[in-house]
N, CA, C and O of each residue as an XYZ file, in Angstrom:
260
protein
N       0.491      1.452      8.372
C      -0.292      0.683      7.450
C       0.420      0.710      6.099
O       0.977      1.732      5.699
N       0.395     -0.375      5.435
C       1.238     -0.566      4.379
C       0.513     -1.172      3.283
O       0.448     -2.398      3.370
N      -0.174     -0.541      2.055
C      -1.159     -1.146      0.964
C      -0.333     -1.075     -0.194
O       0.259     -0.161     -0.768
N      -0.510     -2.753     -0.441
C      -0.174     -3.227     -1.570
C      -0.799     -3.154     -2.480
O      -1.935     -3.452     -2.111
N      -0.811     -2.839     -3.977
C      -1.644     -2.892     -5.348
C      -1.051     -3.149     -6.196
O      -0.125     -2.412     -6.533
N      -1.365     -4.367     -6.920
C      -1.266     -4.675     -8.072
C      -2.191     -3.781     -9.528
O      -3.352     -4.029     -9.854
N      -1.569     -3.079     -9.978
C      -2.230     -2.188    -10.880
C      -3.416     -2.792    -11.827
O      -4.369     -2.274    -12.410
N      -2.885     -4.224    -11.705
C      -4.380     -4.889    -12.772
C      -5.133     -5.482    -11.828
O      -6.035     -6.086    -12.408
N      -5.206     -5.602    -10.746
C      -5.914     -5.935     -9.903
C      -7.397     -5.949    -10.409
O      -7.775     -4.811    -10.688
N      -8.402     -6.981    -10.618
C      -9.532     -6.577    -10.704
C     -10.698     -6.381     -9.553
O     -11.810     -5.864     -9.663
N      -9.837     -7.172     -8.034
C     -10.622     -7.167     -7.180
C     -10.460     -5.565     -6.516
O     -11.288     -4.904     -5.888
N      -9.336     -5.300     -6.839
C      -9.470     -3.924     -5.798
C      -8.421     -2.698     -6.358
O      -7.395     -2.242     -5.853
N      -9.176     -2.351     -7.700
C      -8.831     -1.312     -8.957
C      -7.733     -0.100     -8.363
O      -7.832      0.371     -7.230
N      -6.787      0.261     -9.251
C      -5.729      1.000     -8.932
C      -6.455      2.338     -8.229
O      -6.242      2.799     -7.107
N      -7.370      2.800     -9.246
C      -7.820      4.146     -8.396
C      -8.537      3.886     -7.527
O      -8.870      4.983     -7.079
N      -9.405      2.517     -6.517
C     -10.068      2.668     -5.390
C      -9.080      2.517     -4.129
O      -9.095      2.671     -2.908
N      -8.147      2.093     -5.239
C      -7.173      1.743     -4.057
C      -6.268      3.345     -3.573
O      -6.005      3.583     -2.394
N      -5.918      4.245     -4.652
C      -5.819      5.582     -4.517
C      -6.322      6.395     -3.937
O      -5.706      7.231     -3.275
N      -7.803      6.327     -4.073
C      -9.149      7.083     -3.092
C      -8.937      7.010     -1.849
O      -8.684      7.925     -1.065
N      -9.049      5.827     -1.648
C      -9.005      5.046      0.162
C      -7.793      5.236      0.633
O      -7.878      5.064      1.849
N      -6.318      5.592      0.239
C      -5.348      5.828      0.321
C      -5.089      6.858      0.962
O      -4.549      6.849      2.069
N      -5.594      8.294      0.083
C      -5.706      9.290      0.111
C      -6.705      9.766      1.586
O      -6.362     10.295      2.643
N      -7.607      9.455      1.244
C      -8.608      9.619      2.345
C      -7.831      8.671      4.587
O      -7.920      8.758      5.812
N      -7.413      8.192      3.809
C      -6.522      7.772      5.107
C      -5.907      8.846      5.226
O      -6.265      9.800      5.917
N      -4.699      8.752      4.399
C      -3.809      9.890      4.340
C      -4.048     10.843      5.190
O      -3.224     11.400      5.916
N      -5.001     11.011      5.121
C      -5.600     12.560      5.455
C      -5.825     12.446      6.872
O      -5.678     13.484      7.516
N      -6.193     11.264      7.573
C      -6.606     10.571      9.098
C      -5.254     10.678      9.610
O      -5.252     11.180     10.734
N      -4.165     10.395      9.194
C      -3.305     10.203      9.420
C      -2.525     10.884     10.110
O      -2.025     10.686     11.217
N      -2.387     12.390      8.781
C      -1.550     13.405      8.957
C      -2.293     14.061      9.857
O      -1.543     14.913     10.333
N      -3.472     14.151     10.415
C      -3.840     15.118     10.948
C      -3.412     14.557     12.663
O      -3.484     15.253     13.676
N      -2.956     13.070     12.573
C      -2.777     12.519     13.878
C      -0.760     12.520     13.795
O      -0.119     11.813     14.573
N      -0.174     13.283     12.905
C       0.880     13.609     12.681
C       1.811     11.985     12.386
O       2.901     11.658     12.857
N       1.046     11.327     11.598
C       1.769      9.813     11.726
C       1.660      9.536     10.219
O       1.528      8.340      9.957
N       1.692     10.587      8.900
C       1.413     10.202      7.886
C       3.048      9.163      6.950
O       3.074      8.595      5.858
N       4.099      9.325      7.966
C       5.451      8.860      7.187
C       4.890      7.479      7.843
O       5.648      6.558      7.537
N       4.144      7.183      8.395
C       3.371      5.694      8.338
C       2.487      4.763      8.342
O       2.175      3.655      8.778
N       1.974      6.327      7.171
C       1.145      5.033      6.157
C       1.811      5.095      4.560
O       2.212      6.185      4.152
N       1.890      4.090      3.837
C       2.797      3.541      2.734
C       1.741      2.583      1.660
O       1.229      1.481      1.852
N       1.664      3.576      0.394
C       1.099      2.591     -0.673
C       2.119      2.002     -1.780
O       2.775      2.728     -2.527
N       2.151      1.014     -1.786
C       3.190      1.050     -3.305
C       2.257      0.042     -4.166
O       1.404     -0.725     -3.718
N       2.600      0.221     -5.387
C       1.885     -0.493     -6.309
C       2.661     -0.697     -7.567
O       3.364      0.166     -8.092
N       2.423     -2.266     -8.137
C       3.247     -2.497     -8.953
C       2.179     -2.718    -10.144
O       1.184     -3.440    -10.069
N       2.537     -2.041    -11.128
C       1.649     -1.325    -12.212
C       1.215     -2.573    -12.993
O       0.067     -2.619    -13.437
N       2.272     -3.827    -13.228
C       1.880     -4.578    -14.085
C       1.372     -6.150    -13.140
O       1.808     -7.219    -13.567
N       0.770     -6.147    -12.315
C       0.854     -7.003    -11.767
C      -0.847     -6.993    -11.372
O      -1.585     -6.008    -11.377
N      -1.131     -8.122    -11.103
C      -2.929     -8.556    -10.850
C      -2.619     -8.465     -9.305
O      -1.841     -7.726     -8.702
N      -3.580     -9.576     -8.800
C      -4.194     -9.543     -7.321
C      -3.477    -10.836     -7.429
O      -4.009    -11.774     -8.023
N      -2.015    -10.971     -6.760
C      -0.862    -11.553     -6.207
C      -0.401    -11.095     -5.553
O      -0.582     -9.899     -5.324
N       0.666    -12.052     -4.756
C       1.674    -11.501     -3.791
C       2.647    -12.567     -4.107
O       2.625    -13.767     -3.830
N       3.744    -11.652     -4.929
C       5.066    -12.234     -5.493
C       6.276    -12.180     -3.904
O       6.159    -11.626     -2.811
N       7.447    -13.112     -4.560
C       8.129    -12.932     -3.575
C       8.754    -11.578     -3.866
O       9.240    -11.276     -2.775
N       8.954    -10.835     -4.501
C       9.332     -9.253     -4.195
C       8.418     -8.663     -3.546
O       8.942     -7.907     -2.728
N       7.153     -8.626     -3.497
C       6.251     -8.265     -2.926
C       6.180     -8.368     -0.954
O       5.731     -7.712     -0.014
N       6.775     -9.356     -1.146
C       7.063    -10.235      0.214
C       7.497     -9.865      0.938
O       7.209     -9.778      2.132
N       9.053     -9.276     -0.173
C      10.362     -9.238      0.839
C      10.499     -7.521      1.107
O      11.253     -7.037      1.951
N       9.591     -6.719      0.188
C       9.079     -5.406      0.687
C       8.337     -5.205      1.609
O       8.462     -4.136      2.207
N       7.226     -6.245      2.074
C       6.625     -6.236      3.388
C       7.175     -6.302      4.820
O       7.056     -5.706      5.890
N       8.018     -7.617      4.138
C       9.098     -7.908      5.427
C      10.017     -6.724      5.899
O      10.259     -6.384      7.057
N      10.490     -6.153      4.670
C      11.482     -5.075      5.156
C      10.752     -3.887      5.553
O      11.481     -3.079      6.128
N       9.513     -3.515      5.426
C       8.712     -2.595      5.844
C       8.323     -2.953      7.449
O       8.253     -2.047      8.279
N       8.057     -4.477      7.828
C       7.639     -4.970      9.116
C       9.129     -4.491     10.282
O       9.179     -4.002     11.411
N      10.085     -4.903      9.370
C      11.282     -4.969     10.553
C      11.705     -3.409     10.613
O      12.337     -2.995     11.584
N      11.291     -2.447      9.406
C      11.354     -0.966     10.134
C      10.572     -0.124     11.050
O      10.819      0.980     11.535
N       9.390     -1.057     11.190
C       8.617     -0.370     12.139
C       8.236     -1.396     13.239
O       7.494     -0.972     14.126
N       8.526     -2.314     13.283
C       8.299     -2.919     14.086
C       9.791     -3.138     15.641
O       9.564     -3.851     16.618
């Protein structure tokens, strides 16, 4: 699982997005699969999906896929 955040996001705020992160996290590691789950967040950015945004997904899809 791979969560994107835009840090100004108003629909889905940097720290709920941290919480829920975390709390996966935790589902995760205990199923020993935590190197795949992946948050990144770009601090200055709203609720978009730029083409950098894109081409980090893509390259995230073709490593695990």
């Amino acid at each position: 699982m791979f969560f994107l955040n835009g840090g100004l996001d108003p629909l889905f705020p940097a720290d709920g997005v941290r919480v829920a992160h975390d709390k996966l996290r935790a589902v995760w590691r205990s199923r020993r699969a935590e190197e795949r789950l992946r948050l990144k967040t770009w601090p200055d950015l709203g609720h978009v999906c730029t083409a950098p945004q894109q081409d980090e997904v893509l390259a995230w899809l073709d490593s695990v896929l």
